[in-house]
C-alpha positions in Angstrom: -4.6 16.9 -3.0 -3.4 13.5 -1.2 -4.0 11.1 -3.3 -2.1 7.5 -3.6 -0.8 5.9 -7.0 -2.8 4.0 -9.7 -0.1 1.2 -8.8 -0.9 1.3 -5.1 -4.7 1.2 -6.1 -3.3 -1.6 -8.8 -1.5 -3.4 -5.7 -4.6 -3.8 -3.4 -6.6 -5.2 -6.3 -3.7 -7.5 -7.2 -3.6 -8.9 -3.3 -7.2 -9.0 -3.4 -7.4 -11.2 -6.4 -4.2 -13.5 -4.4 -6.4 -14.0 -1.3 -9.6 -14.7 -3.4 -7.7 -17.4 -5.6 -5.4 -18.7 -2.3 -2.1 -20.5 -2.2 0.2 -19.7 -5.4 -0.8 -17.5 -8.6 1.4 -16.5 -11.0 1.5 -13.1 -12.6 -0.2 -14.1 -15.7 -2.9 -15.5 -13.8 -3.4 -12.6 -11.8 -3.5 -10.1 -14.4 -5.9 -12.1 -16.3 -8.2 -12.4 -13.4 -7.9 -8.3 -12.5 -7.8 -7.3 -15.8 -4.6 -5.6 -15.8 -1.8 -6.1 -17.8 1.1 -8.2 -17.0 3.8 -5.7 -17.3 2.1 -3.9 -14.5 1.2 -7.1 -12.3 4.9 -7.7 -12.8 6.1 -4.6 -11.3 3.9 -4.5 -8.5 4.4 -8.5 -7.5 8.2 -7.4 -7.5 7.3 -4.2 -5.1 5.5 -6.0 -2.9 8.1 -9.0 -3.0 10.6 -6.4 -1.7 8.4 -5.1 1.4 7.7 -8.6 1.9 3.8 -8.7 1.6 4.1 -11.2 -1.0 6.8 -14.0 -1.2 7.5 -15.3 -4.2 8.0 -19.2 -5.1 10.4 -20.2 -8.0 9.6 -23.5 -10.1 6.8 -25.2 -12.2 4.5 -24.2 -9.7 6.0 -21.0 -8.7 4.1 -17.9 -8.5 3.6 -15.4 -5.6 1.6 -16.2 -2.5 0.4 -14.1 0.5 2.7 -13.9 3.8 -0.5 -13.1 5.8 -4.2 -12.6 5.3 -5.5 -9.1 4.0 -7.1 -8.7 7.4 -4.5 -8.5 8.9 -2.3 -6.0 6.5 -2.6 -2.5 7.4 -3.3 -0.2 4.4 -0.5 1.7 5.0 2.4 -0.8 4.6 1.1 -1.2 0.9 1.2 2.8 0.0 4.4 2.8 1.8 5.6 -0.5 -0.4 4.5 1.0 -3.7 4.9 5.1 -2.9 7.3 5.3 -0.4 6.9 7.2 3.3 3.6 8.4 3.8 4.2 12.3 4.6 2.3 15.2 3.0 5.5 16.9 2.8 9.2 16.6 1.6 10.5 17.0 4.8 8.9 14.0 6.4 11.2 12.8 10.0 13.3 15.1 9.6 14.2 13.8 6.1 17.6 16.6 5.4 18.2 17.8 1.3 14.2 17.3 0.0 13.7 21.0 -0.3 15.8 24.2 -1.5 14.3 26.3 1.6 14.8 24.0 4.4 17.9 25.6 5.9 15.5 28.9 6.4 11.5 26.9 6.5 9.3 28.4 9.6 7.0 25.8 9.5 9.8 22.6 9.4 9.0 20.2 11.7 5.2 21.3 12.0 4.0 19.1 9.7 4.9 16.2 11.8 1.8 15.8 13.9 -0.3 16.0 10.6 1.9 13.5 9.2 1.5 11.4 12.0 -2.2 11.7 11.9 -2.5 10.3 8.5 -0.5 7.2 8.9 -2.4 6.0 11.9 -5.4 6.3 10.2 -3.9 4.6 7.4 -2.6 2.0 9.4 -6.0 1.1 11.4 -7.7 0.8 8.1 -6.7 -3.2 6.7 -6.5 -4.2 2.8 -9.2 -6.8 4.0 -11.6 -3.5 4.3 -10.6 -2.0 1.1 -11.1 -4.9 -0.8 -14.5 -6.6 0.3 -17.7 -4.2 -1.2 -18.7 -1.9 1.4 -22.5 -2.0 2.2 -24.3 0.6 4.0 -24.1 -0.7 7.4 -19.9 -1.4 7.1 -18.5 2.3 6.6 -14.5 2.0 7.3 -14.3 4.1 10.5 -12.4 7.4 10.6 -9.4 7.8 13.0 -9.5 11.3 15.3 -6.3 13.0 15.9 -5.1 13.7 19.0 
């Protein structure tokens, strides 16, 4: 099953809740107004710091703000911030010592074009989508393959 992590699913709701409030929250704030706890806002701030979706601001009225609005962050640069490379498999690119049979795989390199696949669709879906309710005349479009 592909399936993302509860902190990537924690790290849209957190940039949701930065965009909603605008300019400079701090990670107490935010995990009061998400309900999560601050441990976890913590991490993910820091996560996102380091991808550089979120810049942090030190001082009495530090906190993190957004480097650009949600609509215009692709879904896939968070996954990728908080998970890592999006790939169904360990040999992702060409990625060398992931698996004990890739010296002898028949199917290395195949799963590139699958791979592929998924991170455009990923990446023509924004955070923007994700995070506003969906109604029944807004479904978030699905991306063919080529």
């Amino acid at each position: 099953m592909l399936r993302v992590s509860k902190l990537t699913d924690y790290a849209v709701v957190v940039l949701s809740q930065l965009e909603a409030e605008g300019g400079v929250q701090t990670a107490p704030g935010l995990a009061a107004g998400t309900g999560l706890g601050e441990p976890t806002v913590a991490k993910v701030l820091k996560m996102l710091s380091q991808a550089g979706l979120v810049e942090g601001q030190r001082g009495a009225r530090g906190g993190y703000r957004l480097m650009r609005p949600l609509a215009e962050l692709p879904l896939s640069e968070v996954i990728v911030a908080i998970d890592g490379p999006i790939a169904l498999t360990a040999c992702v690119d060409g990625g060398m010592g992931l698996c004990d049979a890739e010296h002898l795989c028949p199917v290395r390199g195949r799963w590139d074009p699958v791979n592929d696949a998924i991170r455009r669709a990923l990446s023509g879906i924004t955070v923007a989508r994700i995070a506003t309710p969906k109604t029944a005349f807004d479904p978030i479009p699905v991306v063919a393959a080529e």
